[in-house]
mmCIF file of the protein (N, C-alpha, C, O) and its ligand, coordinates in Angstrom:
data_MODEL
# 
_entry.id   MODEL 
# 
loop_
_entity.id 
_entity.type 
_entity.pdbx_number_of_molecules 
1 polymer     1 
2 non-polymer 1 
# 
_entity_poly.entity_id                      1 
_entity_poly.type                           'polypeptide(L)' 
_entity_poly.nstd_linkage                   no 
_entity_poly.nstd_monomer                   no 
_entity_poly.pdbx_seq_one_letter_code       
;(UNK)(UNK)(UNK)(UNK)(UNK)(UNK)(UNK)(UNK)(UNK)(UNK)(UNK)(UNK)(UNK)(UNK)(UNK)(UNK)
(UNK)(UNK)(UNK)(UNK)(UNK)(UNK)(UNK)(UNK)(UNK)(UNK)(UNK)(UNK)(UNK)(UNK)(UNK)(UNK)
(UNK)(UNK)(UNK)(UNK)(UNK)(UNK)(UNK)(UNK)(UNK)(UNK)(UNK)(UNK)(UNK)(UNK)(UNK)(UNK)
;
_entity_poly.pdbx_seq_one_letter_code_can   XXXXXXXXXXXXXXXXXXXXXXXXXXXXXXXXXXXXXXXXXXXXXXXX 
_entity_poly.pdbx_strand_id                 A 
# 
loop_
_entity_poly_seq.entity_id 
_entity_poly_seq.num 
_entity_poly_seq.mon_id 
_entity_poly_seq.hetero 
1 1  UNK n 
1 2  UNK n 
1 3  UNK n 
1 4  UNK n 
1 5  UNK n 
1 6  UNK n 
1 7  UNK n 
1 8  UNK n 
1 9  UNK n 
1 10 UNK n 
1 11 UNK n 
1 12 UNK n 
1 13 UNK n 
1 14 UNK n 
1 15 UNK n 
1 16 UNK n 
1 17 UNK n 
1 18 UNK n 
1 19 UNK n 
1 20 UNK n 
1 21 UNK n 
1 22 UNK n 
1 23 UNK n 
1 24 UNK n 
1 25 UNK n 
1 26 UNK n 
1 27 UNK n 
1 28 UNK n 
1 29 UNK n 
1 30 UNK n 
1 31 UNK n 
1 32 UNK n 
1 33 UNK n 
1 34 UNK n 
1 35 UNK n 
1 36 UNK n 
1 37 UNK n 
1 38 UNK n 
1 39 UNK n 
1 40 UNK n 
1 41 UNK n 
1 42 UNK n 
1 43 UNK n 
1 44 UNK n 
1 45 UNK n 
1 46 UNK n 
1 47 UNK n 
1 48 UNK n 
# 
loop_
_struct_asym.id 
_struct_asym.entity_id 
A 1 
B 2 
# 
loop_
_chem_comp.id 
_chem_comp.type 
_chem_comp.mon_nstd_flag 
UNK 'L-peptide linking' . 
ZN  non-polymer         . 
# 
_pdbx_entity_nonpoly.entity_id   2 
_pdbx_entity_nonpoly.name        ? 
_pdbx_entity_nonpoly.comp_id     ZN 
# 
_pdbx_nonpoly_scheme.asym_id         B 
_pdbx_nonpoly_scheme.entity_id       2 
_pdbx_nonpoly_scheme.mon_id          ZN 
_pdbx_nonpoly_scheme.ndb_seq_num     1 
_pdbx_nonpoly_scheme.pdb_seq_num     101 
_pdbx_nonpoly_scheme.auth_seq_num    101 
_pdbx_nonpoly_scheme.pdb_mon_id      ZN 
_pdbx_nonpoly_scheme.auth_mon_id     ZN 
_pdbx_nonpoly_scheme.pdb_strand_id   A 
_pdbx_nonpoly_scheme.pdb_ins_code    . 
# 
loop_
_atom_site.group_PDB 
_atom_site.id 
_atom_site.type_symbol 
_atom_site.label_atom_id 
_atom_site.label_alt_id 
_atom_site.label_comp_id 
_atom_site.label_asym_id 
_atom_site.label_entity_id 
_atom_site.label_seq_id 
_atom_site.pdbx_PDB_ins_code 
_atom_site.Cartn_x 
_atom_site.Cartn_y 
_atom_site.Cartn_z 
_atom_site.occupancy 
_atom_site.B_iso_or_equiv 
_atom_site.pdbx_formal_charge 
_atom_site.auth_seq_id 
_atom_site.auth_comp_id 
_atom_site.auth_asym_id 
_atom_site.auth_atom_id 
_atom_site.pdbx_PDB_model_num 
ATOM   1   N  N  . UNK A 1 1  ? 0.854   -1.203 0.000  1.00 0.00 ? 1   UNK A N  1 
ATOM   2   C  CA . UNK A 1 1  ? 0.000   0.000  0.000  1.00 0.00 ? 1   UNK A CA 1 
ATOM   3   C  C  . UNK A 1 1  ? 0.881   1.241  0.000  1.00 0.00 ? 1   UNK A C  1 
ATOM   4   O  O  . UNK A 1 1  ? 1.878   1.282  0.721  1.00 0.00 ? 1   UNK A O  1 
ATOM   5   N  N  . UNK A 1 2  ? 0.495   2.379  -0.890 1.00 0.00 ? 2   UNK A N  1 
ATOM   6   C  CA . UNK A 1 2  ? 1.266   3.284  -1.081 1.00 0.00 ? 2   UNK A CA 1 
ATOM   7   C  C  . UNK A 1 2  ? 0.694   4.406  0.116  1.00 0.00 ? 2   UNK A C  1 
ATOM   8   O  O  . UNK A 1 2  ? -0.429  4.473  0.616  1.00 0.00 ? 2   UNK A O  1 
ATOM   9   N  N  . UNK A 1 3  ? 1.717   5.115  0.330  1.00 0.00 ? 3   UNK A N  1 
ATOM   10  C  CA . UNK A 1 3  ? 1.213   6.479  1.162  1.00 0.00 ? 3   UNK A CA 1 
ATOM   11  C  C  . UNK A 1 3  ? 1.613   7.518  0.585  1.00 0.00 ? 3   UNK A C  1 
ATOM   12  O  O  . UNK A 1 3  ? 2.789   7.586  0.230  1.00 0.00 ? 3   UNK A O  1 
ATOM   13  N  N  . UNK A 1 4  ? 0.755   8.528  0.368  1.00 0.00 ? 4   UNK A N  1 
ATOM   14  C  CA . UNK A 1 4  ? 0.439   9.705  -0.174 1.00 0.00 ? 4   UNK A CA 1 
ATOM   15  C  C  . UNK A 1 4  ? 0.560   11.121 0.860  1.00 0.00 ? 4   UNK A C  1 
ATOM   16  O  O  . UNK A 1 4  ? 0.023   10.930 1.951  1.00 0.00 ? 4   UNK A O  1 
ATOM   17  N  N  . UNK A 1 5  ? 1.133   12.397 0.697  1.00 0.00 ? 5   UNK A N  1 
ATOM   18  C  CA . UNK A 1 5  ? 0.866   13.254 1.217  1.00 0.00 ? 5   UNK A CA 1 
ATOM   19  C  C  . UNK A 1 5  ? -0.285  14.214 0.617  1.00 0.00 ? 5   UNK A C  1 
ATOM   20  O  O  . UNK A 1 5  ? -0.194  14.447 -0.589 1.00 0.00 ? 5   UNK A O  1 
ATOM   21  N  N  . UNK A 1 6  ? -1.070  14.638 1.134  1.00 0.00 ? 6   UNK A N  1 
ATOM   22  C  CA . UNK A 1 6  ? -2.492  15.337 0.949  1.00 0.00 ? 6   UNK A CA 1 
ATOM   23  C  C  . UNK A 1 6  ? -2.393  16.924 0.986  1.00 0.00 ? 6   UNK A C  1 
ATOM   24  O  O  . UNK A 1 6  ? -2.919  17.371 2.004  1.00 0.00 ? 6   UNK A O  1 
ATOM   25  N  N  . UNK A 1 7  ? -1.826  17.950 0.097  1.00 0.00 ? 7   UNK A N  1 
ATOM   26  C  CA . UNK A 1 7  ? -1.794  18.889 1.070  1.00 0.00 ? 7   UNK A CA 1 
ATOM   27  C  C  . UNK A 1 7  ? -2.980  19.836 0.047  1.00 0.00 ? 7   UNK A C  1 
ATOM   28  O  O  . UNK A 1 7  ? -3.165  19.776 -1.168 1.00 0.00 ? 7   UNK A O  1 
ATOM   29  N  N  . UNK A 1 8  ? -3.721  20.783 1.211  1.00 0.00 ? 8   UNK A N  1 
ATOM   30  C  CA . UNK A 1 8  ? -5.338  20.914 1.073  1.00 0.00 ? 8   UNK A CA 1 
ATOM   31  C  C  . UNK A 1 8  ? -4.580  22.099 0.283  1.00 0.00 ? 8   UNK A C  1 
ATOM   32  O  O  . UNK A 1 8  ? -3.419  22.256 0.658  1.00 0.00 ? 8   UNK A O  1 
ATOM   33  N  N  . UNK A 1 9  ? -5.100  23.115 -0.924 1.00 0.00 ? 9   UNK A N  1 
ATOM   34  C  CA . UNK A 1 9  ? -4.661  24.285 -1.198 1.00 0.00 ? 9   UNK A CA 1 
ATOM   35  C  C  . UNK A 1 9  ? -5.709  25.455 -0.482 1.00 0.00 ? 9   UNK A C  1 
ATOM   36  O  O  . UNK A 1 9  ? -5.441  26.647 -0.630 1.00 0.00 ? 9   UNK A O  1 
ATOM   37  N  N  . UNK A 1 10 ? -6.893  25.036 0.288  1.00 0.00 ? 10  UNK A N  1 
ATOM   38  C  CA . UNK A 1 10 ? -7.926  26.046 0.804  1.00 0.00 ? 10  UNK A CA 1 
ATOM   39  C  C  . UNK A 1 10 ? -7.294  26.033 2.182  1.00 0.00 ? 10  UNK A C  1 
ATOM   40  O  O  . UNK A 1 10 ? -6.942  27.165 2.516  1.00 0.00 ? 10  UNK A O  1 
ATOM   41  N  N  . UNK A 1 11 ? -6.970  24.815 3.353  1.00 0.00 ? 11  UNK A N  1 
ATOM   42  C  CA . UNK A 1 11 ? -6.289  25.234 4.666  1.00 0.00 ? 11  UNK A CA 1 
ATOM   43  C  C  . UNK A 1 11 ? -5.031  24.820 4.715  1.00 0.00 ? 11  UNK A C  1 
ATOM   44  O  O  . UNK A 1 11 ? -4.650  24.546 5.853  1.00 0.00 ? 11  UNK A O  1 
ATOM   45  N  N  . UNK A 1 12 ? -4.042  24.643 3.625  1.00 0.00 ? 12  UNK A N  1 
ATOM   46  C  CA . UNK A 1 12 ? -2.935  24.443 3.736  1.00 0.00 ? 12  UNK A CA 1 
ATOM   47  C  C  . UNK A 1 12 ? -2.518  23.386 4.537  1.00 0.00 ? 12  UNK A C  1 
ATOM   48  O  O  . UNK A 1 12 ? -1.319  23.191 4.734  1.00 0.00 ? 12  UNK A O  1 
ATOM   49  N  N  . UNK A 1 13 ? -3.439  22.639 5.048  1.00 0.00 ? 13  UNK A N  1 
ATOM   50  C  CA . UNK A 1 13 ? -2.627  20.873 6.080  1.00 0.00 ? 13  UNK A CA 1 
ATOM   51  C  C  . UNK A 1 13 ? -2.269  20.341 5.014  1.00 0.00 ? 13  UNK A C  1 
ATOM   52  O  O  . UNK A 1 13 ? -2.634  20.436 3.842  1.00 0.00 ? 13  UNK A O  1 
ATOM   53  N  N  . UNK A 1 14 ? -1.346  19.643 5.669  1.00 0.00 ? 14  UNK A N  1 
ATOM   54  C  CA . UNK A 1 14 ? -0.599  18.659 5.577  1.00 0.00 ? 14  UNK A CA 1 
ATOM   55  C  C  . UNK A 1 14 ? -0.981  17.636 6.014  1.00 0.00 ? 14  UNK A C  1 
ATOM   56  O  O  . UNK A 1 14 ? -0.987  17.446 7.231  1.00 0.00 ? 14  UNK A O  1 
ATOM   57  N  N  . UNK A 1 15 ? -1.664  16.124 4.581  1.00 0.00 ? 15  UNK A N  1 
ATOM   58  C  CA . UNK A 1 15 ? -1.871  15.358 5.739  1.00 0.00 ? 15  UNK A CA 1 
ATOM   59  C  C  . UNK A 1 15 ? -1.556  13.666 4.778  1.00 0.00 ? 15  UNK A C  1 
ATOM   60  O  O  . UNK A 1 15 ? -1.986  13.230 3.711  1.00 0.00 ? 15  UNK A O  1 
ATOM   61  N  N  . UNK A 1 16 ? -0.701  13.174 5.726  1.00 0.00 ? 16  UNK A N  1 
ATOM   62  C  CA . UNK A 1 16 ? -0.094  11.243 5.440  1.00 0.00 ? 16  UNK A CA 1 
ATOM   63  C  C  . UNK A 1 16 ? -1.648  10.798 5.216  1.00 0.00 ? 16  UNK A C  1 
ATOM   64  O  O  . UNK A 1 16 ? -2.455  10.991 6.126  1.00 0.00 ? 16  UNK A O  1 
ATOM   65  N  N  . UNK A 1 17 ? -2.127  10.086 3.758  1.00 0.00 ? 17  UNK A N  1 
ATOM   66  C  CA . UNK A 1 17 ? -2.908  9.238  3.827  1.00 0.00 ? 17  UNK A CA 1 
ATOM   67  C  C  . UNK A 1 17 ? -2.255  7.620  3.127  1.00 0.00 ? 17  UNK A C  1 
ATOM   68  O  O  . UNK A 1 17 ? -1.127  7.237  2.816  1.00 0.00 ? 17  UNK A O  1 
ATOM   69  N  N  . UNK A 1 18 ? -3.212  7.181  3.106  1.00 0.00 ? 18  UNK A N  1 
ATOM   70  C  CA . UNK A 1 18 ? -3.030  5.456  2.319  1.00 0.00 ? 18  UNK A CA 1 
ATOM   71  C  C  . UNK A 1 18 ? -3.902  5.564  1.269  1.00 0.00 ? 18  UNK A C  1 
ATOM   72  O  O  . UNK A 1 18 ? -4.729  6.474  1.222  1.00 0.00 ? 18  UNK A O  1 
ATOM   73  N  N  . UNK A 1 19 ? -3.793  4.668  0.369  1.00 0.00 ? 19  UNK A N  1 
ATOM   74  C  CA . UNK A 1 19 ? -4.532  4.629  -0.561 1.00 0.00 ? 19  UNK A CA 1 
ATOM   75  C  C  . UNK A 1 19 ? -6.334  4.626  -0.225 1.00 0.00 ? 19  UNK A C  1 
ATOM   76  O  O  . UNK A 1 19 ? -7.071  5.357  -0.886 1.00 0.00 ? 19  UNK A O  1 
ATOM   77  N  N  . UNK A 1 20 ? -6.814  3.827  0.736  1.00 0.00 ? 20  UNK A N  1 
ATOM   78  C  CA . UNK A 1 20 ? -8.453  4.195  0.898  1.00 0.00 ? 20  UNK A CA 1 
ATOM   79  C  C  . UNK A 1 20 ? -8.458  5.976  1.814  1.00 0.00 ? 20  UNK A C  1 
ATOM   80  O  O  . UNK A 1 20 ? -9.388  6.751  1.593  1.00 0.00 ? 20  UNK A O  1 
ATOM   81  N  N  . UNK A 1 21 ? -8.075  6.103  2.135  1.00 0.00 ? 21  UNK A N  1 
ATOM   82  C  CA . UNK A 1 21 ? -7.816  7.583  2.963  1.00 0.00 ? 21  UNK A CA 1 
ATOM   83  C  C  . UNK A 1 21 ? -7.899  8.613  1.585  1.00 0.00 ? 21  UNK A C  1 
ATOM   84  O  O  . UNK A 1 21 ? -8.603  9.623  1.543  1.00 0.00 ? 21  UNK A O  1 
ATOM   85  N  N  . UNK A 1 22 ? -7.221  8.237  0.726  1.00 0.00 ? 22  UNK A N  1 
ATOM   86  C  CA . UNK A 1 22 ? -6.687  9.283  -0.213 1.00 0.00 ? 22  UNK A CA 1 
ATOM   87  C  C  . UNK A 1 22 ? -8.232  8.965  -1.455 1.00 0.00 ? 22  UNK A C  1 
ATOM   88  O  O  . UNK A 1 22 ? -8.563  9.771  -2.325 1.00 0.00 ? 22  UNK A O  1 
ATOM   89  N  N  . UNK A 1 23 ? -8.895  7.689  -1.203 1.00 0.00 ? 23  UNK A N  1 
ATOM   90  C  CA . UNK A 1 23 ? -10.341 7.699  -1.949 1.00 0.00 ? 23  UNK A CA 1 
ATOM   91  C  C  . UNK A 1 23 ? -11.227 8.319  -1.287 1.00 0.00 ? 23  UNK A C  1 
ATOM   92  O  O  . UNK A 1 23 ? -12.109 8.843  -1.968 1.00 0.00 ? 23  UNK A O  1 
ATOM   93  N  N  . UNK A 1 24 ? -11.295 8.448  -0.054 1.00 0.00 ? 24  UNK A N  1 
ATOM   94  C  CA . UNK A 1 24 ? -12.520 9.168  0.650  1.00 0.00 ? 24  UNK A CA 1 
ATOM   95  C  C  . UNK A 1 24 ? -12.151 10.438 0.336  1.00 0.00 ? 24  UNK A C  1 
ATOM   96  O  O  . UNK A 1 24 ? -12.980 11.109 -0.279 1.00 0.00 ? 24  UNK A O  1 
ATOM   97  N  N  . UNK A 1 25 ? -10.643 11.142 0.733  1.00 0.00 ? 25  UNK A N  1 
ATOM   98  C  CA . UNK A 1 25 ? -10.580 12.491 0.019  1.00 0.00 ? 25  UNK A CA 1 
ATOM   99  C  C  . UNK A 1 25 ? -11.067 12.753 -0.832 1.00 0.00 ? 25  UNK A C  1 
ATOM   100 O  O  . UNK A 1 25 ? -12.024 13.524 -0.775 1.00 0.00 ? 25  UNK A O  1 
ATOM   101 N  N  . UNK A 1 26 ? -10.605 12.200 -2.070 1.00 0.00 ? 26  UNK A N  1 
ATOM   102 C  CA . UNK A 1 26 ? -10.809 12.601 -3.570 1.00 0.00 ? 26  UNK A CA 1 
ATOM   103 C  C  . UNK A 1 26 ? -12.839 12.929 -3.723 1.00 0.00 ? 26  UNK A C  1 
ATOM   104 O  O  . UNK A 1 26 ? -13.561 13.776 -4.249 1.00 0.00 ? 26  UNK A O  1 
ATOM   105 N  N  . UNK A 1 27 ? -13.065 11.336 -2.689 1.00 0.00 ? 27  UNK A N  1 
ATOM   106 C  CA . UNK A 1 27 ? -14.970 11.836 -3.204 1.00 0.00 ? 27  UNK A CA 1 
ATOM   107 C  C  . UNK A 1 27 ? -15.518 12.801 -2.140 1.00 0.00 ? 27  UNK A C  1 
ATOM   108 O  O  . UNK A 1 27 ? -16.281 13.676 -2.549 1.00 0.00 ? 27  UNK A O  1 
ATOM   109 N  N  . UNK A 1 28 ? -15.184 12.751 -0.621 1.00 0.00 ? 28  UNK A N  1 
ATOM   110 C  CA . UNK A 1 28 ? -15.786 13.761 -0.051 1.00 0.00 ? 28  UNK A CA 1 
ATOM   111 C  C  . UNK A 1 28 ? -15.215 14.977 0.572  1.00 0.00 ? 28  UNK A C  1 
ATOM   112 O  O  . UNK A 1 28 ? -15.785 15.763 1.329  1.00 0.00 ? 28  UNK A O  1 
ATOM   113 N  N  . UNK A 1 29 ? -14.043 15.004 0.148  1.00 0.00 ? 29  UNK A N  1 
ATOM   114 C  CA . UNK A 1 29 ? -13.286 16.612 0.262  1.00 0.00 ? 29  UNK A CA 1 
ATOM   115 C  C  . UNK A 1 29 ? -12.265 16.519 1.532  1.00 0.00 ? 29  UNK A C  1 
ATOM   116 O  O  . UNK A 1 29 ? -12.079 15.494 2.188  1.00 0.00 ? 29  UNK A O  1 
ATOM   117 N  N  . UNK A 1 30 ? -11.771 17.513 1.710  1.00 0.00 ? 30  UNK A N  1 
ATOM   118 C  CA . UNK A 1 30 ? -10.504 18.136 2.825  1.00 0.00 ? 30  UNK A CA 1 
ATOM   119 C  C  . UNK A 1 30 ? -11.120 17.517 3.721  1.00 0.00 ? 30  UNK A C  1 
ATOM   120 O  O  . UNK A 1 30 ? -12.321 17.738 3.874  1.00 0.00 ? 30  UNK A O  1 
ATOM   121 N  N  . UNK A 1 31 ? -10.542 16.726 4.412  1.00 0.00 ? 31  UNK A N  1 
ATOM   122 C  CA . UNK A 1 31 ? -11.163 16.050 5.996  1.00 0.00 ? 31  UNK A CA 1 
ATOM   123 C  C  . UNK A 1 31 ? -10.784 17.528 7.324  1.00 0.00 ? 31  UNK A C  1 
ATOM   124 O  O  . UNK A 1 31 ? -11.005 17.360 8.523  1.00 0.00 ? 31  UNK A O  1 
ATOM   125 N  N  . UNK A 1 32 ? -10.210 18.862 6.750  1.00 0.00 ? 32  UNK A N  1 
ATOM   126 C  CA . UNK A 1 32 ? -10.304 19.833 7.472  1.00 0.00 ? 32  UNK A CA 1 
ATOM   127 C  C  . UNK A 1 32 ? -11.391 20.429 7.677  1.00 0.00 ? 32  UNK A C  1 
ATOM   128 O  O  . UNK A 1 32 ? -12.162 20.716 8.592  1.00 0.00 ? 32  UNK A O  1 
ATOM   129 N  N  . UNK A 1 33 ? -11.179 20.606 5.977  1.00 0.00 ? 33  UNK A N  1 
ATOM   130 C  CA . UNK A 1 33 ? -12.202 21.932 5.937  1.00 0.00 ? 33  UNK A CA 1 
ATOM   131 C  C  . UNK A 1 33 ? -13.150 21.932 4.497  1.00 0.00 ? 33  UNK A C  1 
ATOM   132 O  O  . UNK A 1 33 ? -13.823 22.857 4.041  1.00 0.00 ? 33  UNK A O  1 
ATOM   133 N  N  . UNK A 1 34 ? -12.976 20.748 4.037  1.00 0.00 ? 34  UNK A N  1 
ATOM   134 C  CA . UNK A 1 34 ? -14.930 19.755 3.480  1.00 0.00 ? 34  UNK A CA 1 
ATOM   135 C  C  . UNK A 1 34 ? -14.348 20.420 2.176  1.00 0.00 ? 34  UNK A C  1 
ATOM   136 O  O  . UNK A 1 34 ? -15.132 20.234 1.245  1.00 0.00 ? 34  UNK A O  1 
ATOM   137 N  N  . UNK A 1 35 ? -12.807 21.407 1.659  1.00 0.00 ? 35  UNK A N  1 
ATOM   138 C  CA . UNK A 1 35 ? -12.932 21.297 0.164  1.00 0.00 ? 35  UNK A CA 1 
ATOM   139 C  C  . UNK A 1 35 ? -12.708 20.433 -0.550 1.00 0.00 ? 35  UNK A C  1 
ATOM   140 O  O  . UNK A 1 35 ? -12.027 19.458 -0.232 1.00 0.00 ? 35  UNK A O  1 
ATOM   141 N  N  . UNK A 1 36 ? -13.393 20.663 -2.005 1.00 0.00 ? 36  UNK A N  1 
ATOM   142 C  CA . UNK A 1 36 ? -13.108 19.670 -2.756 1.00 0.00 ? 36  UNK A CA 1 
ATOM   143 C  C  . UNK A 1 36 ? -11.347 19.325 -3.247 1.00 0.00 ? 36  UNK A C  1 
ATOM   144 O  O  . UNK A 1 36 ? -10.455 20.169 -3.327 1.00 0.00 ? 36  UNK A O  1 
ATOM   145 N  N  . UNK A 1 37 ? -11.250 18.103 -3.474 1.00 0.00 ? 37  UNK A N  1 
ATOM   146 C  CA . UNK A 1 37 ? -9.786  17.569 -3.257 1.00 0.00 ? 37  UNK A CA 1 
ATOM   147 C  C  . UNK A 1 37 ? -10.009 16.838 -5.196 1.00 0.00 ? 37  UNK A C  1 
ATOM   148 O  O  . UNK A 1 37 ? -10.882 16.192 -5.776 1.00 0.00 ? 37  UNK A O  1 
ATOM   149 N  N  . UNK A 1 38 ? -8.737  17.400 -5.554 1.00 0.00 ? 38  UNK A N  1 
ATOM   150 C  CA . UNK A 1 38 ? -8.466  16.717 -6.910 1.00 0.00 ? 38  UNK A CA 1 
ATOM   151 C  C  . UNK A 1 38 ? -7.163  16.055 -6.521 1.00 0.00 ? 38  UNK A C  1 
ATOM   152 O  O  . UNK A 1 38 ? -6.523  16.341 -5.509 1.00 0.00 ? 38  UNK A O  1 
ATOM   153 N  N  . UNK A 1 39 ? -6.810  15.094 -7.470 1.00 0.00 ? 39  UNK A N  1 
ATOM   154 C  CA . UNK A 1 39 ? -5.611  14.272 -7.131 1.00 0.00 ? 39  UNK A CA 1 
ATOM   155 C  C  . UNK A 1 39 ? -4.603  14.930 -7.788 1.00 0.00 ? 39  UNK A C  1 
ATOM   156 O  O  . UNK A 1 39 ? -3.865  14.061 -8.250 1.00 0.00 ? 39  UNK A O  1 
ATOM   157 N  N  . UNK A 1 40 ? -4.242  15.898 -8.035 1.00 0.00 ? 40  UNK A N  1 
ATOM   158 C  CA . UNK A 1 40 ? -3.081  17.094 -8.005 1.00 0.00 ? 40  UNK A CA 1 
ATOM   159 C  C  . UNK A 1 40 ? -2.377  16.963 -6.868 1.00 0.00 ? 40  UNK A C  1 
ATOM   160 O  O  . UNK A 1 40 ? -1.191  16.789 -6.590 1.00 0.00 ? 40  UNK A O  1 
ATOM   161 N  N  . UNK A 1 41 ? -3.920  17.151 -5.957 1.00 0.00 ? 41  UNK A N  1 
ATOM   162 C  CA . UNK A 1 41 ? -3.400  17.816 -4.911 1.00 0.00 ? 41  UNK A CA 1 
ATOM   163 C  C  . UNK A 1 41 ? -2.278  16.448 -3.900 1.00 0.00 ? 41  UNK A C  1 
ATOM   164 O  O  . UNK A 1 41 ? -1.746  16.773 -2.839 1.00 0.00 ? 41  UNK A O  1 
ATOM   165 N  N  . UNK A 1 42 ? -2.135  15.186 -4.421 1.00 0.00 ? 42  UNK A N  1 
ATOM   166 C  CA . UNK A 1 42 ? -1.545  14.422 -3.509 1.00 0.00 ? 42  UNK A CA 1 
ATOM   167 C  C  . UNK A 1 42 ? -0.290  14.175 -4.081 1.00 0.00 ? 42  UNK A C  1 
ATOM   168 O  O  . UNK A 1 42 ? -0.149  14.186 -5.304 1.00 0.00 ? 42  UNK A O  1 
ATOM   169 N  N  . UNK A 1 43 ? 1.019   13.862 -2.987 1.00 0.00 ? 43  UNK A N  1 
ATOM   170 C  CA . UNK A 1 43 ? 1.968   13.778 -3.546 1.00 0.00 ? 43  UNK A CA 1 
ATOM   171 C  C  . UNK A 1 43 ? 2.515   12.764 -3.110 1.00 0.00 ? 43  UNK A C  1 
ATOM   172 O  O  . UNK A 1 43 ? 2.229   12.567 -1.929 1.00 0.00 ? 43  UNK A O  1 
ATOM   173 N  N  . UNK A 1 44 ? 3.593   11.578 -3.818 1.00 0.00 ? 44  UNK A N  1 
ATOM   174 C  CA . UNK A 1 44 ? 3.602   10.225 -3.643 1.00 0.00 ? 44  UNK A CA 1 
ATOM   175 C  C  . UNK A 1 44 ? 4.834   10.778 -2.553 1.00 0.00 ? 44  UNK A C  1 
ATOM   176 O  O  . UNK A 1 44 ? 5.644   11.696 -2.674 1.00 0.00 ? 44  UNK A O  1 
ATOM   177 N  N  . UNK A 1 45 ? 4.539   9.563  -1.177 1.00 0.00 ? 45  UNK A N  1 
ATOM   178 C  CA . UNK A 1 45 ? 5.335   9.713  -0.068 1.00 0.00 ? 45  UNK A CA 1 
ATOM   179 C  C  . UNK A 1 45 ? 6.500   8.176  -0.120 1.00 0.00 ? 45  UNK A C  1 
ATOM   180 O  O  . UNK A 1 45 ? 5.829   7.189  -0.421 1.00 0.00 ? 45  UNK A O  1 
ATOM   181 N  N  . UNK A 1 46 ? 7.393   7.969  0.011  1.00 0.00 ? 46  UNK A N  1 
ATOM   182 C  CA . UNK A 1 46 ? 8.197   7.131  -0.059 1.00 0.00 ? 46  UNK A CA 1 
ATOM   183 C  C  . UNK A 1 46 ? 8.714   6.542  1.505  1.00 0.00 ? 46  UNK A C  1 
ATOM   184 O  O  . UNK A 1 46 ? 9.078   7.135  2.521  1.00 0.00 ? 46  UNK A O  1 
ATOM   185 N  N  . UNK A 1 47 ? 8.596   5.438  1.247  1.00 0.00 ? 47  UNK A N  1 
ATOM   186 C  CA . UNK A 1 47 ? 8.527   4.839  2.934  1.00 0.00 ? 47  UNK A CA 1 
ATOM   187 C  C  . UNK A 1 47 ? 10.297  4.118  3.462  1.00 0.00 ? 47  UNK A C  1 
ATOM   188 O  O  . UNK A 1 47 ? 11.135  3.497  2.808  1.00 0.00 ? 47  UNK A O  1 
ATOM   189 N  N  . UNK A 1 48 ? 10.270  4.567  4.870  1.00 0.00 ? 48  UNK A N  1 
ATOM   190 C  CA . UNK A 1 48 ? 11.589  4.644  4.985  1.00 0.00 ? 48  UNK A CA 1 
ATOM   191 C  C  . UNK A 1 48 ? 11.868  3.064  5.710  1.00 0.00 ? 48  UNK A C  1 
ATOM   192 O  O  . UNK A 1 48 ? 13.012  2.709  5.995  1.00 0.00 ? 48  UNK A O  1 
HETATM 193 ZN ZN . ZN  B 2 .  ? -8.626  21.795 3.723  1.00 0.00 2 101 ZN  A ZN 1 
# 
């Protein structure tokens, strides 16, 4: 399973998801602040 960083461009978090984390984003928005999330917005995290 890959991990993804999430970062919101409306509240600026920063946030580690997994691949089902990073599907609930994409359909129901910023788990901050409810914006909508395109997959731009995630960036592939590399595991140490
Ligand atoms: Zn947000």
């Amino acid at each position: 399973m890959s991990t993804h960083l999430f970062v919101c461009p409306e509240c600026t978090q920063e946030i580690e998801v997994n691949d089902p984390m990073r599907e609930a984003i994409l359909s129901g928005g910023c788990p901050v602040c409810a914006a909508s999330a395109e997959a731009a917005y995630f960036e592939a995290v590399s595991e140490h």
